[in-house]
N, C-alpha and C positions, 0 to 999 in steps of 0.2 A: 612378891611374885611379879615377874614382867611377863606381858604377854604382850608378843609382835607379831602380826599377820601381815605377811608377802601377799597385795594382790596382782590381777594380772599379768603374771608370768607364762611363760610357754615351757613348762615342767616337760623336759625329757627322760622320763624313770629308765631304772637300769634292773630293778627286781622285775622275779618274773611273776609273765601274767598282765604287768602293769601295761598301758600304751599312752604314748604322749598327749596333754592334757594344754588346755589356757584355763589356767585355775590361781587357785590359793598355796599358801602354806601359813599354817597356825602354830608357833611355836609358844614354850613359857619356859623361861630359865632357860633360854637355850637349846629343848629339846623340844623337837616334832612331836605335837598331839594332832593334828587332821591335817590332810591336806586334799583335793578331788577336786575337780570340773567346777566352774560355773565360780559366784560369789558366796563368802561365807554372812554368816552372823557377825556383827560384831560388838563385843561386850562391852560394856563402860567399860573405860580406862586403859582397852588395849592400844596401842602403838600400830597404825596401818603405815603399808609403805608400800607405795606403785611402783612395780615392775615394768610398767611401764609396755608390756607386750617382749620383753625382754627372754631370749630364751635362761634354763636355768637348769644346772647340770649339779649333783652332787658332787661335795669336793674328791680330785683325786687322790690315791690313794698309792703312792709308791711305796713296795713293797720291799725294795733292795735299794738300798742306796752309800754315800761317803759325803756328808757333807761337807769336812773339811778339805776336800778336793775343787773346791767352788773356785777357789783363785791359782786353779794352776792349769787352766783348760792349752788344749793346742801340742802337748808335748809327747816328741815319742812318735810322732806321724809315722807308719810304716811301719810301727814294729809290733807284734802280738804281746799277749799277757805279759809274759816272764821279762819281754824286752822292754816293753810301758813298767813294769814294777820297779826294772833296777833305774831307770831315769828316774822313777819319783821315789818312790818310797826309801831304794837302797841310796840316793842322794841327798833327797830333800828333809827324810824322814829324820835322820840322827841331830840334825837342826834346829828343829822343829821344837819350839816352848810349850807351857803349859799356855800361857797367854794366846800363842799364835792356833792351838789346835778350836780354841773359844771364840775368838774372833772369825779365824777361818769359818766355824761351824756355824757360827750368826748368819755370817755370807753365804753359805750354802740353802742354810733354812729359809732366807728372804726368797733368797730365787726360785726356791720350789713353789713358795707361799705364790709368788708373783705369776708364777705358773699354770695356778690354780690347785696346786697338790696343798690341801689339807692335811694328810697321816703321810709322815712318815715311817717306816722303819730306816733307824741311822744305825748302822754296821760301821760301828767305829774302830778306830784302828790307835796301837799299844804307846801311840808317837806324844814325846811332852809329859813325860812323868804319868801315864797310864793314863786313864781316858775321862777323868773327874771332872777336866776343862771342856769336855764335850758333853757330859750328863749339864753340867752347871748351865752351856747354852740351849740345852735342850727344854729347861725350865725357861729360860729367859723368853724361846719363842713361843711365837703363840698357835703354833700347829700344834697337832697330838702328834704322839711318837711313839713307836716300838724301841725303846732302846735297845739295841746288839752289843753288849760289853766286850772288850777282845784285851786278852792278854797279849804278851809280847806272843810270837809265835815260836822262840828260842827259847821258852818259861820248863822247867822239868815239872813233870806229873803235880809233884809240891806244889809248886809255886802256882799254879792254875789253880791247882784249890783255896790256896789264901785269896787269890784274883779273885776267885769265886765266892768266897766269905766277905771280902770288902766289899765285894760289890753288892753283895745283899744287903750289910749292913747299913752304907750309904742308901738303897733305895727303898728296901723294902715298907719301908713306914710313910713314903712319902703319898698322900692323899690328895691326888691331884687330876681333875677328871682329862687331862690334855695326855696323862702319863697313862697308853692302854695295856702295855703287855712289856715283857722282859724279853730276853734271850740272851745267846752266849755266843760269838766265835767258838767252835769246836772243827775251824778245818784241819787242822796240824794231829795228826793219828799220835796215840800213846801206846803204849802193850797193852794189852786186853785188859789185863787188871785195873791197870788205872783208869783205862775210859770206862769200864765199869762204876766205879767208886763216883766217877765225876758224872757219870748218868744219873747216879741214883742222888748225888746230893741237889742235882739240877733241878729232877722231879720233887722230892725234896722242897725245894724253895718256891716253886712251880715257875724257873727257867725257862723258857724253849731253847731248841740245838737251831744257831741260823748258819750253816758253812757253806763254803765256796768250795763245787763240784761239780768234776767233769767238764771245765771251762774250759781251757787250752786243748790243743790236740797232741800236745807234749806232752801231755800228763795222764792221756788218756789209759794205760795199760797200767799206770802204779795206782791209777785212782780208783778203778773197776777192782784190781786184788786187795783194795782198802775196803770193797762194799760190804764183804761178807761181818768183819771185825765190828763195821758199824751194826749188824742187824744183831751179831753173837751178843754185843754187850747192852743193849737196849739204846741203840745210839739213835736208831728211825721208828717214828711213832707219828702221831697226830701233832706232837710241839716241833715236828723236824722240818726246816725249809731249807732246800737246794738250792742257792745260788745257780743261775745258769744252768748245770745237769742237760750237758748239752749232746757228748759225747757217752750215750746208755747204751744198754744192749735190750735187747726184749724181755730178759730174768731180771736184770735191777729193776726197770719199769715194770713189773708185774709184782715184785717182789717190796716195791716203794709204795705204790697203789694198794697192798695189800694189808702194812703195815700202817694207810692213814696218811702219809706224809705228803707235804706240798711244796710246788717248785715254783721260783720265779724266774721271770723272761725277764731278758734286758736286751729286745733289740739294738737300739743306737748302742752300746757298748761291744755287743756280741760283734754286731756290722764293723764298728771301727777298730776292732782289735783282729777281725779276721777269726772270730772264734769259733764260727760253723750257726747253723740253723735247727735251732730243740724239735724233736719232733712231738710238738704242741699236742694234734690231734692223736698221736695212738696215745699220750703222758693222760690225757681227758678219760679218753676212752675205758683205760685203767685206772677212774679213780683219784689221780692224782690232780690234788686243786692246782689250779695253774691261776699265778698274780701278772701281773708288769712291773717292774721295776725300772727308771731313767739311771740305775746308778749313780756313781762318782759321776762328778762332772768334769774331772779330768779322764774320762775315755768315754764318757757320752758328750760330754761337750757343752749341750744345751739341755737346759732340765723340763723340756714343752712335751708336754704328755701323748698332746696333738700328733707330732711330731716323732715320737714314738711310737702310738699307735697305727699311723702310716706306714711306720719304716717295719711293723714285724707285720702287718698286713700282706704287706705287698711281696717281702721275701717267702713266707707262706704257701701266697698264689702264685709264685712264681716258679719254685719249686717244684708245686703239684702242679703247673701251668694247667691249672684250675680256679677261676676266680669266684667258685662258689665256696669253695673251702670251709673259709670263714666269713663271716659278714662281719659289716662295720658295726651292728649292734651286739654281736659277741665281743667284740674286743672291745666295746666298751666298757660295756661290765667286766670285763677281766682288767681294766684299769681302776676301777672302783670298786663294786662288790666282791668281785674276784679277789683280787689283792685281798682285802679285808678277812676276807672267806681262809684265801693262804693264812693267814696272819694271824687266825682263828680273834680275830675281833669283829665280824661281820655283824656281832649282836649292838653293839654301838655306833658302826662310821659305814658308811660305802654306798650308801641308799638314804633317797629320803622318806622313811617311813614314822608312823608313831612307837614313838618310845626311842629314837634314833636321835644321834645328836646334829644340830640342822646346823650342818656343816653344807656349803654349797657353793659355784659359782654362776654370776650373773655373768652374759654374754649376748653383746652387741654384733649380730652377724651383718650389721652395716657400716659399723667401722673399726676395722676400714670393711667396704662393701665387697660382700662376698656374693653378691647375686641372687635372687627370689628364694627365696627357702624350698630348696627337695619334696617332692612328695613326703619320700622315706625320710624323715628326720634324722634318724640312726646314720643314714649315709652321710648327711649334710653336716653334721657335727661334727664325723669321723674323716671325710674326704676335705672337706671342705675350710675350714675350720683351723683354727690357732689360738696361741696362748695373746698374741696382740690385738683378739676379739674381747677380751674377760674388761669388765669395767669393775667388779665387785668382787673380793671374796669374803666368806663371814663363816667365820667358826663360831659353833653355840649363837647362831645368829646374831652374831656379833661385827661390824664389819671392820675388816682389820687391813683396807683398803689407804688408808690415810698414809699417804707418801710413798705410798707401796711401787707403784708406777712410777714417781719420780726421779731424777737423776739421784741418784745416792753419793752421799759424800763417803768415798773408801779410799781417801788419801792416805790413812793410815795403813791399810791393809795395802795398799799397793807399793805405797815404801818399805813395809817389811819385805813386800814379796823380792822388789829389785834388791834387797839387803841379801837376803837369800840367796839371788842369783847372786854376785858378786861373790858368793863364796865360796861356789863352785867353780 
């Protein structure tokens, strides 16, 4: 049994009820047993570690993402979805090795890590002989992960379901406390019967549906007469997450909320792709969990959570040219608990509570110097605040800090990448 106690930290909680503390946290194996105000006990033989006055955020929790987009950021400026897909994907993707989508995905998961994003979900994509090079780096890192399995999106009814057999049979046994939950690619519509069949084998293995909908505004009239199909065949439920679900009407959204199902936001991608603004508050209103997602990082760019929670803050208020809207202590937790909540893993990662796994990051708001600490904490983290404040992050209280921050050697990854370009 290890047991490590965090003192002197400046805990900013994200469950509710809770309010920011200069406290402890008590972990053993990895998992949160006490944490509250003031100084603990401390047992023989546990491990103390000063925070030092250090603020201390549970880790984030992106809920939509493409890792192995990490090394193709910049491309496609100025064009929306369908015109960003055929630069990369219709280009890059036929390319694309088993080796490169694993490495690529290393490179993606560092940065998140570097971040401060703890849980992934990775929505991987059919490129390199189907997505086994991307499950394989998913083990390798040391975040947890919602793995999103994707078939090619050309695949016949068939073929999704062998997609969906292998991919069980590679994960299902896998006993690994980093690996939280499953899910499937299901944007690409079948006839009713088949998405039927692929419903029920998904429930079945206990799957969740993670699809990209209502993103574009080009898609918006085929993808609304696709909602009904989804709810006939048991397609939207409690394991259903919306990609984006930008472009609703007020019956999908009542009709999605109704059925349980959860949407993720991805401002920086929605903003740089031109994809429109979710309307977050009535999506809540009804029901409907709402996460944040940083995306691919080829059409978010940068994977800073900070940074994201800025950029859908402020489009928000800006819209309602209301800046009560939302506060910065809602969208935080909608970057942590939230997400987690979509993600239906909130029982494990998104909060530092007991029985929670003390997933976290440590953050220096003086360097670089961000000025006296806010009254409102909530603001100062969410206003204020970046991913080149974090001095620490530690999963299972673990810190996985070590060279995390430094230059990385990606001579290899970067020769592939100019290989690539060359051959286009």
């Amino acid at each position: 049994m290890t047991v490590q106690i965090f003192v002197d930290g400046l805990f900013v909680p994200v469950h509710d009820g809770a309010e920011p503390y200069r406290g402890f946290l008590t972990t053993e194996n990895g998992v949160v047993t006490a944490t509250g105000p003031g100084s603990p006990e401390i047992p023989a033989g546990a491990t103390v570690l000063d925070l030092a006055g250090k603020l201390v955020l549970p880790g984030f929790v992106s809920a939509h993402s493409h890792l192995w987009q990490s090394v193709l950021r910049g491309l496609a400026d100025g064009c929306s979805t369908y015109g960003w897909i055929e630069q990369l994907h219709m280009k890059y993707g036929p390319l694309l090795t088993e080796a490169d989508m694993y490495a690529f995905t290393v490179h993606g998961g560092t940065d998140l890590l570097r971040h401060g994003i703890t849980t992934v979900c990775n929505h991987t994509h059919s490129f390199g002989d189907g997505a086994s090079g991307q499950w394989r780096a998913a083990l390798d890192l040391p975040q947890r992960t919602i793995y999103s399995h994707s078939s090619s999106r050309l695949d016949s009814a068939t073929e999704r379901l062998a997609s969906i057999e292998r991919f069980q049979q590679t994960t299902a046994d896998v006993d690994d406390p980093r690996v939280l939950a499953r899910s499937y690619n299901t944007t690409w519509p079948l006839p009713e019967a088949d998405m039927r069949t692929e419903a029920a084998l998904l429930t079945e293995y206990g799957i969740g549906q993670h699809l990209h909908f209502l993103e574009d505004p080009s898609a918006t009239e085929r993808q609304r007469a696709e909602f009904d199909r989804l709810l006939a065949t048991g397609s939207v439920g409690p394991d259903t997450v919306f990609a984006h679900f930008i472009h609703t009407t007020p019956e999908i959204v009542a009709r999605a909320g109704a059925r349980g199902a959860a949407m993720v936001w991805n401002p920086l991608s929605n903003g740089r792709l031109g994809s429109g603004i979710p309307d977050i508050l009535g999506y809540r209103a009804a029901g409907i969990r709402v996460g944040l997602g940083v995306d691919g990082q080829a059409s978010a760019d940068v994977a800073d959570p900070f940074q994201n929670m800025r950029t859908g803050l402020y489009l928000l208020r800006a819209a309602a040219q209301n800046a009560a809207v939302l506060s910065s202590r809602e969208i935080l937790r909608m970057h942590t608990l939230g997400s987690a909540e979509a993600l239906g893993v909130a029982d494990r990662v998104g909060s530092l509570e007991p029985g929670k796994f003390a997933d976290f990051v440590v953050i220096d708001p003086e360097h670089p110097s961000t000025g006296p600490l806010a009254p409102d904490l909530y603001a100062h983290t969410v206003l204020a605040l970046s991913a080149a404040n974090i001095t620490d992050v530690r999963v299972g209280a673990r810190s996985v800090s070590t060279g995390l921050f430094e230059r990385a050697d990606a001579g290899a990854v970067t020769e592939r990448v100019a290989a690539l370009r060359a051959l286009l």
